[in-house]
Phi, psi and omega in degrees: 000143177269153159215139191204154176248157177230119166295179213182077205226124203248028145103189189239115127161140191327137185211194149232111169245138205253113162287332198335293193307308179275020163282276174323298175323328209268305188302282174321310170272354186285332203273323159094017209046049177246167168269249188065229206212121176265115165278128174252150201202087174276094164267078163239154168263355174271039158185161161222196175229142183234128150288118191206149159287114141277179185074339186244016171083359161272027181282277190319314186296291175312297215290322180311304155346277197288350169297298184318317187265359204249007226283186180252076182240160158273035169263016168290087208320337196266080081340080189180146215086211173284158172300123151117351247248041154255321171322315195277006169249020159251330177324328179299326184300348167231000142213096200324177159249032174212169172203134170274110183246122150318105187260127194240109195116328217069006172240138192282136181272060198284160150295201184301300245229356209263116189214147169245109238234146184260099161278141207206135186246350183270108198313302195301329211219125180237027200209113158226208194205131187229120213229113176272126178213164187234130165231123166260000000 
């Protein structure tokens, strides 16, 4: 197995931030136009990770999503931080923090339309770290 952590640094605000590319980089050289499988890893307990269409407003469309079931209130028990910032340690319970991508080729087997994206709602850490591994 291959593995590299990647920074990641996804602002003072709710976000979808697109990995794709250093999906794709990390993939192309572990796999050698070979074939397997890329494990994406967020070790945090505040994100997760999503295969999402960008660019057309379903980004945007998530956070809203999740603003509703999620909201940034103070009824949260996990109380600390920014206002709401117990939500983001239930988020992982709905959008995991890990994903398994096929790699075919030395290329990851995305759909058309498909980018692989961190999501993190939590204001306070604006720095994270994503540990990209290879099985071939």
């Amino acid at each position: 197995m291959k593995t590299t952590t990647i920074a990641v640094r996804t602002g003072g605000q709710e976000t979808v931030h697109d990995i794709t590319r250093a999906c794709e980089q990390f993939a192309r050289e572990a796999a050698a136009g070979g074939d397997g499988l890329l494990h994406v890893f967020v070790p945090h307990a505040t994100a997760g990770l999503a295969l999402i269409e960008l660019g057309a407003g379903s980004d945007h469309d998530l956070l809203s999503v999740l603003a509703e079931l999620l909201p940034a209130t103070e009824t949260w028990r996990h109380a600390h931080g920014a206002r709401g910032h117990g939500r983001s340690h239930v988020l992982p319970a709905f959008i995991p923090p890990y994903a398994t991508l096929p790699v075919v080729n030395g290329r990851l087997a995305l759909g058309t339309w498909q980018s692989v994206t961190v999501v993190d709602l939590n204001v306070d850490n604006p720095d994270r770290q994503v540990r990209l591994s290879f099985l071939g």
